[in-house]
C-alpha positions as CSV (number, residue, x, y, z in Angstrom):
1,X,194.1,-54.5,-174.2
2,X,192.2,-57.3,-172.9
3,X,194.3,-60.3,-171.8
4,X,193.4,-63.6,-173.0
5,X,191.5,-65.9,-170.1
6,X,194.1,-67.2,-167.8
7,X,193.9,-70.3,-165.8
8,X,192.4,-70.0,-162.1
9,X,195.1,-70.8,-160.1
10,X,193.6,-70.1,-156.6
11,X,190.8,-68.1,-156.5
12,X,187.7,-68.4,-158.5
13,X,185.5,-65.4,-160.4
14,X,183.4,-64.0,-157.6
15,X,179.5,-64.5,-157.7
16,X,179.0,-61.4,-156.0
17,X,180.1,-57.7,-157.7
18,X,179.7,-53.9,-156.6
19,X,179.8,-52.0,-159.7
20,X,179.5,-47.8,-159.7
21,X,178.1,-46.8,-162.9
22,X,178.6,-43.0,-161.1
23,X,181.5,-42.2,-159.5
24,X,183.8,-39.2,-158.3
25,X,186.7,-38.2,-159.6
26,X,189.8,-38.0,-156.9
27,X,189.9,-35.4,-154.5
28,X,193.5,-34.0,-153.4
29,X,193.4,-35.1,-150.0
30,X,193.8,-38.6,-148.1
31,X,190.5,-39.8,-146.4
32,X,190.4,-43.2,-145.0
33,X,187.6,-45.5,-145.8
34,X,185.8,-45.2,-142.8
35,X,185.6,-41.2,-142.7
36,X,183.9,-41.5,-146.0
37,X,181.2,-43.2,-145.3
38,X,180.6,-41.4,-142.1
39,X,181.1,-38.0,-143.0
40,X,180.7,-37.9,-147.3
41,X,183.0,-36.7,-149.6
42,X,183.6,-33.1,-151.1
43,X,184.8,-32.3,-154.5
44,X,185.6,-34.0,-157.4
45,X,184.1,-33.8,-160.7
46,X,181.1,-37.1,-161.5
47,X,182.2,-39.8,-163.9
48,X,180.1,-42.6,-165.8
49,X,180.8,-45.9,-167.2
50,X,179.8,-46.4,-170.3
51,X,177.2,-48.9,-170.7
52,X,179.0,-50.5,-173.5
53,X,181.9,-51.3,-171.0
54,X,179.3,-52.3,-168.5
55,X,178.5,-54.9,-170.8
56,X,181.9,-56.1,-171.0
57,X,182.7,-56.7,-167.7
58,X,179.2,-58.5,-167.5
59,X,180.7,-61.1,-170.0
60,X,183.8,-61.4,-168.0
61,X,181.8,-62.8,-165.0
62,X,179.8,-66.0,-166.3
63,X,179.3,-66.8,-162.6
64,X,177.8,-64.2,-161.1
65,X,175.0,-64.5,-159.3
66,X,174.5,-60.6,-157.4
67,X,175.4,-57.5,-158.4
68,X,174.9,-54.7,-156.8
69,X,174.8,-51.3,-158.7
70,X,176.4,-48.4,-156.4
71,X,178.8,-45.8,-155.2
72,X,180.7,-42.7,-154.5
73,X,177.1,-40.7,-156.5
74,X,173.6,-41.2,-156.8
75,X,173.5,-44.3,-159.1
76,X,170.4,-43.0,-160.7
77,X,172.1,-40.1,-162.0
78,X,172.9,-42.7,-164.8
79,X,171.0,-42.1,-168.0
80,X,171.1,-45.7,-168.6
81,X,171.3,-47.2,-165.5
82,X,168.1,-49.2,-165.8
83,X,169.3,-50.7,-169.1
84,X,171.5,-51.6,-167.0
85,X,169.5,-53.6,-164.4
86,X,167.4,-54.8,-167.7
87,X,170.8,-56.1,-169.0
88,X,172.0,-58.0,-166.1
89,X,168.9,-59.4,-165.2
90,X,168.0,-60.9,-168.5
91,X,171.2,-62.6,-167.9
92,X,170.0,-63.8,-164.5
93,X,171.7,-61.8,-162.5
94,X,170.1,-60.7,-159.4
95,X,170.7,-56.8,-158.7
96,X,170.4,-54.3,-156.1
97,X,171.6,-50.9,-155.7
98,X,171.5,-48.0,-152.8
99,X,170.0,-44.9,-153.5
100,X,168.7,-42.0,-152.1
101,X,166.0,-41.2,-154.8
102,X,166.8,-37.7,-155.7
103,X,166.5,-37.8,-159.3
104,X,163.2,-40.1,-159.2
105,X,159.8,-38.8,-160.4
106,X,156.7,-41.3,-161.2
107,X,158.2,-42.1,-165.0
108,X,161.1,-43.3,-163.8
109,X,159.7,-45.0,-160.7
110,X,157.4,-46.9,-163.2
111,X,160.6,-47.6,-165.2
112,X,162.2,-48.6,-162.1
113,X,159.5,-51.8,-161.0
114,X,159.8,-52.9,-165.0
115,X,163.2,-53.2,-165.1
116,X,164.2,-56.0,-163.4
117,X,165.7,-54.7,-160.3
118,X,165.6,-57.3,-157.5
119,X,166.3,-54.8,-154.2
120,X,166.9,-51.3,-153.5
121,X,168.4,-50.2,-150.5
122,X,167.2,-46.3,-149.3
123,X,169.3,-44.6,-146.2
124,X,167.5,-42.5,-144.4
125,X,170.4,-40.7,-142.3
126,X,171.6,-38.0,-144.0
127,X,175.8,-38.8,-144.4
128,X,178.1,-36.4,-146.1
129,X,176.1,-33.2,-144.7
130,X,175.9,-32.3,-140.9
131,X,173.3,-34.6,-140.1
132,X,173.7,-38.0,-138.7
133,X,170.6,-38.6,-137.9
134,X,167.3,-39.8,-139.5
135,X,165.6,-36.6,-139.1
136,X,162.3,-36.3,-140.7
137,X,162.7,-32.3,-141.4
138,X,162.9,-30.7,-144.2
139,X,162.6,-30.6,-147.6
140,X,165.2,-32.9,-148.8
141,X,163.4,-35.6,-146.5
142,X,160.1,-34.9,-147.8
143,X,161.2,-35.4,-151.6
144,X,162.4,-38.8,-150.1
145,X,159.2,-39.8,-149.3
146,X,157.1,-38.2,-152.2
147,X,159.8,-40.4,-154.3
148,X,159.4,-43.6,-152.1
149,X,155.4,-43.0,-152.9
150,X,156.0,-42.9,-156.7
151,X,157.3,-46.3,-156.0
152,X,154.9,-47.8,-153.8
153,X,152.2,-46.9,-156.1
154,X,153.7,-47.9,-159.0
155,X,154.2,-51.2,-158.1
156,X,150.5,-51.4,-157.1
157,X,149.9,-50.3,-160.6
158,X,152.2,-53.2,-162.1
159,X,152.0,-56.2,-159.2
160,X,155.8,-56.1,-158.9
161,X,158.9,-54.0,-158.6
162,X,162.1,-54.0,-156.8
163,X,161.6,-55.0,-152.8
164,X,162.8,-52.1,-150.9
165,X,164.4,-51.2,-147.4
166,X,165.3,-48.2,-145.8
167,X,168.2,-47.8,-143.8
168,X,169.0,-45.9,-140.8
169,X,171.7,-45.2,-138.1
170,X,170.7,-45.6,-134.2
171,X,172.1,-43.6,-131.7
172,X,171.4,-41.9,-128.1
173,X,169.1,-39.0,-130.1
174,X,167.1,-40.9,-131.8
175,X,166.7,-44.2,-129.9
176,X,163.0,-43.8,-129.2
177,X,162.0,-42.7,-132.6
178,X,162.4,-46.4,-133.8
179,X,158.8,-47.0,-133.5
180,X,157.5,-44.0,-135.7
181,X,159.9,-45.1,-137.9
182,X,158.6,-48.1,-138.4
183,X,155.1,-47.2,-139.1
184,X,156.8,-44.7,-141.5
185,X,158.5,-47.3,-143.9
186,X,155.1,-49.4,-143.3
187,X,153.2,-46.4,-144.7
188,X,155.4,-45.6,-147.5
189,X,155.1,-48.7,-149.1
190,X,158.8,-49.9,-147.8
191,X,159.4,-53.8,-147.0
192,X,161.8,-53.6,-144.8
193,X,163.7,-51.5,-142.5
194,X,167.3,-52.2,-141.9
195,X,169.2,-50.1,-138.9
196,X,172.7,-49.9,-137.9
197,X,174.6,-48.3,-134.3
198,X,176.4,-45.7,-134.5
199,X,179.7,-47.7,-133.2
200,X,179.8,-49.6,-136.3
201,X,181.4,-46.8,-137.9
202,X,183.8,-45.9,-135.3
203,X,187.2,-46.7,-136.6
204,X,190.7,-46.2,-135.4
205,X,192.5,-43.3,-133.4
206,X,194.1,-42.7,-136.7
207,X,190.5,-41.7,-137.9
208,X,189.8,-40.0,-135.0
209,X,192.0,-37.6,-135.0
210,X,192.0,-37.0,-138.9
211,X,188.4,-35.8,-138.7
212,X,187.5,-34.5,-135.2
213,X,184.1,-33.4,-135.6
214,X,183.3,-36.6,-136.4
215,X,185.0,-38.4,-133.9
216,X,183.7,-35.9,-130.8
217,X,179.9,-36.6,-132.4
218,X,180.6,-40.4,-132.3
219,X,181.8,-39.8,-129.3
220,X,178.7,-38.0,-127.4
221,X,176.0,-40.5,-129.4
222,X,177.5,-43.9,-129.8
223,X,175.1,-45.9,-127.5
224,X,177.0,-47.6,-124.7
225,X,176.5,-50.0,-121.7
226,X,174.8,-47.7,-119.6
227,X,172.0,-47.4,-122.4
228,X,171.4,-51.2,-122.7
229,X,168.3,-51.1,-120.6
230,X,166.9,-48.4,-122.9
231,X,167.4,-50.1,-125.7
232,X,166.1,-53.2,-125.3
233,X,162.9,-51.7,-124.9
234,X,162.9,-49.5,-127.7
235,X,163.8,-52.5,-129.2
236,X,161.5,-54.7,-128.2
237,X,158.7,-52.1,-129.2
238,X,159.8,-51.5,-132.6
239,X,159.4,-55.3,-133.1
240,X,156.4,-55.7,-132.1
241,X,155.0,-53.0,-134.4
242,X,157.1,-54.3,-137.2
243,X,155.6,-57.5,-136.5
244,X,152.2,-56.2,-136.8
245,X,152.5,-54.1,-139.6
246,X,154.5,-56.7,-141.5
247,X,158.2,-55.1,-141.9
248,X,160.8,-56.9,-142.1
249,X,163.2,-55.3,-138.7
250,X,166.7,-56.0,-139.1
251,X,168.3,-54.5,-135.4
252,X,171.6,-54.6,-134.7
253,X,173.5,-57.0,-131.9
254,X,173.5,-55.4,-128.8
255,X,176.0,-56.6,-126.1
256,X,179.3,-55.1,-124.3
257,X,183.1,-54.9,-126.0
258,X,185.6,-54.7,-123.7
259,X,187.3,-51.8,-124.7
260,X,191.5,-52.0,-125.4
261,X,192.6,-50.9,-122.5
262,X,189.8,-52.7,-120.5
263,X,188.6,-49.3,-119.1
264,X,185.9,-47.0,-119.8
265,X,182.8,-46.7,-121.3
266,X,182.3,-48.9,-123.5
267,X,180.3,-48.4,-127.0
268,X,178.0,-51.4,-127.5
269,X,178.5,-53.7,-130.3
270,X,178.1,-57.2,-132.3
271,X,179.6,-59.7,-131.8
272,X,182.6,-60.7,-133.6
273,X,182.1,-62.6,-136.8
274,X,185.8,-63.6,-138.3
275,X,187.9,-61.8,-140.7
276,X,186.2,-60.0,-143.9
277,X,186.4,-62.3,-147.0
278,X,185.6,-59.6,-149.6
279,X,188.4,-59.6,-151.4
280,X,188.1,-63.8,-151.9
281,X,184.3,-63.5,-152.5
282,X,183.3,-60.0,-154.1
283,X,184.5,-57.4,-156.8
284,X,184.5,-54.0,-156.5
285,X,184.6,-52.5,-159.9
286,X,185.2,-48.3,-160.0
287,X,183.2,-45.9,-162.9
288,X,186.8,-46.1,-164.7
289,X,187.3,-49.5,-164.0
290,X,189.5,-49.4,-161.2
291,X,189.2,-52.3,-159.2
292,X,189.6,-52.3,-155.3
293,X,189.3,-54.8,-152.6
294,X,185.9,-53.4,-151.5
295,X,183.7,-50.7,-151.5
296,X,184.8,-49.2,-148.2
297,X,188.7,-48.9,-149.7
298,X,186.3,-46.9,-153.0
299,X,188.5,-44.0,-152.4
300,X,190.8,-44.6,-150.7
301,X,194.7,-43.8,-152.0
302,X,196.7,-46.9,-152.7
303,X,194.1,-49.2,-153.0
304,X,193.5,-49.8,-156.7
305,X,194.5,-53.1,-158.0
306,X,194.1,-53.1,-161.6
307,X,191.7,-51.8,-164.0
308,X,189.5,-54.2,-165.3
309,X,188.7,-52.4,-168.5
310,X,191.5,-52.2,-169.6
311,X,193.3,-55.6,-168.6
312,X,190.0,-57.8,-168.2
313,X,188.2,-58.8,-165.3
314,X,190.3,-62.1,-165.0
315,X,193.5,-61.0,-165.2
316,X,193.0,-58.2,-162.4
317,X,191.7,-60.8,-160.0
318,X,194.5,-63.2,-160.5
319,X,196.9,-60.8,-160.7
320,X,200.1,-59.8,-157.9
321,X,198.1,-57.0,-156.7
322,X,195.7,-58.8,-155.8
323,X,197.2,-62.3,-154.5
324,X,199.7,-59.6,-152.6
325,X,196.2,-58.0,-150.8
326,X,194.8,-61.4,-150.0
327,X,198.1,-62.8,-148.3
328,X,198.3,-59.6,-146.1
329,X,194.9,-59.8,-145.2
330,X,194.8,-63.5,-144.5
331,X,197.7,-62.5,-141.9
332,X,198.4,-61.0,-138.9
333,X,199.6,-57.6,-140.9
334,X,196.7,-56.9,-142.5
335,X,196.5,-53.6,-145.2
336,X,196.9,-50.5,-143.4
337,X,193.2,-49.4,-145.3
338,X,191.7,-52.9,-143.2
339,X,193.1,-52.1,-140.1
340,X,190.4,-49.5,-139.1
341,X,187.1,-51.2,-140.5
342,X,184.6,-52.3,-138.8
343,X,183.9,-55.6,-141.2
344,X,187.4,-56.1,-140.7
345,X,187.3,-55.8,-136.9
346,X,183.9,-57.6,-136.8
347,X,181.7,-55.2,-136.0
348,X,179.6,-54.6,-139.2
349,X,177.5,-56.8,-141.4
350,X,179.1,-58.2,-143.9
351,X,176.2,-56.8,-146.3
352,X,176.1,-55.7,-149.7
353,X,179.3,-54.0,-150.3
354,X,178.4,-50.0,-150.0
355,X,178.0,-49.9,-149.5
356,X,175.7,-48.0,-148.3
């Protein structure tokens, strides 16, 4: 049952929303947020949300502004997921979504530039398989780019379409491939090209030890202090390609962290940048309507703080749950699920929420 509106006490109805119109069922094991995005997720039977209940929670935000159409699966695995865009953006809604184009061919990609949708984000490192890398090999990589094609020329064909960036994860292997990566997304039709380190996905011991393999490849790539001179130039070359081919380079900070204990190698990093504000400034609505604090807590066990199907959008965010979530993590005993993230810690963009 939907509650009636209830009056804002505190917080007021985010502009910004993450909804997964696929999702994964539960698996029977504890990952931590963190581990997820790094190293993917196995099991667990797909979900959808119906577009009529889509709808509804689109009518319980008047205010927002962006949404961004993502999660635990391949969003366009939707059979209606560009109603979807259509529907929000005749509302004047401005939405994204990240995708890795597997289910694309050049109807759809035609369907895609008509519908409305304001940005697509593509990664190009392969997470949840044993590839952490942008490898241009084989033949899941070349459907990418025969899909990212479809695009480009359709929106030659119609003078418009959705702007989009590719994503990828630096690291000691791949460094000096930044260039030819750039001249890639310039001739596949991409706008931009968005790269993260390594590091930003390092999280705590606690996630270290849960998933070793991933920790000891962190470990052995992460670039570091001693790389600094090396990166800069491969840095400073990718730039000035970008710059000529007209892509939009987003690089990440570089710089030293001390590390804890003041000694060691240290991973290279940004900056810090403050606390995370998700939970005050996005939602993070779940295929069944689970709502969590963000998109890294997706799957995370414990994290769900009402279902916004079923009670309404407003009286999830107002709720205890929630108020409980935001006291802890305005505090100095933040969630257990925050204590490990890089957004939390400062060391991640405080991008859209995939998420990605």
């Amino acid at each position: 049952m939907i509650h009636e509106r209830e009056q804002l006490q505190r917080v007021e109805l985010p502009r910004f929303a993450q909804i997964e119109p696929v999702g994964r069922r539960a698996v029977g094991r504890s990952l931590s947020p963190i581990a997820i995005l790094v190293d993917g997720r196995r099991g667990g039977a797909p979900g959808f949300l119906s577009f009529d209940a889509f709808c509804r929670l689109l009518e319980q935000l008047p205010a927002l502004g962006k949404l961004h159409l993502a999660g635990a699966s391949e969003p366009l695995l939707h059979p209606r997921f560009f109603d979807m865009v259509r529907h929000a953006a005749a509302r004047g809604v401005e939405v994204s979504t990240t995708t890795r184009l597997t289910v694309l061919n050049e109807r759809r990609a035609e369907e895609c530039v008509k519908s409305g949708l304001h940005r697509m984000h593509v990664p190009l490192d392969a997470a949840g398989t044993r590839i952490y890398d942008f490898s241009r090999r084989g033949a899941a990589h070349e459907r990418l780019l025969r899909h990212l094609r479809f695009l480009s020329h359709a929106r030659r064909e119609h003078g418009g379409g959705p702007r989009i960036s590719l994503g990828a994860v630096v690291m000691r292997g791949n460094i000096a491939e930044l260039p030819p990566l750039v001249r890639l997304a310039h001739e596949h039709g991409a706008d931009a090209l968005s790269v993260r380190q390594l590091a930003d996905f390092v999280e705590s011991n606690a996630f270290c030890a849960g998933r070793k393999r991933v920790a000891k490849f962190v470990e052995s790539e992460a670039l570091r202090d001693a790389d600094l001179e090396s990166v800069e130039r491969h840095f400073a070359e990718a730039r000035a390609l970008a710059g000529d081919l007209g892509v939009a380079l987003e690089l990440p900070a570089i710089g030293p962290r001390p590390s804890p204990d003041g000694e060691g190698a240290r991973p290279l990093a940004q900056s810090g940048r403050g606390r995370c504000s998700r939970p005050w400034s996005g939602a993070y609505i779940g295929f069944s309507g689970e709502a969590r604090p963000c998109a890294m807590a997706a799957q995370a066990p414990g994290a769900v703080l009402g279902n916004a199907i079923r009670e309404g959008v407003v009286h999830v965010w107002q709720n205890e749950a929630y108020r409980r979530f935001r006291d802890r993590l305005a505090s100095d005993e933040p969630p257990e699920i925050c204590r490990g993230c890089p957004v939390y810690l400062g060391a991640a963009h405080d991008a859209p929420q995939t998420a990605e």
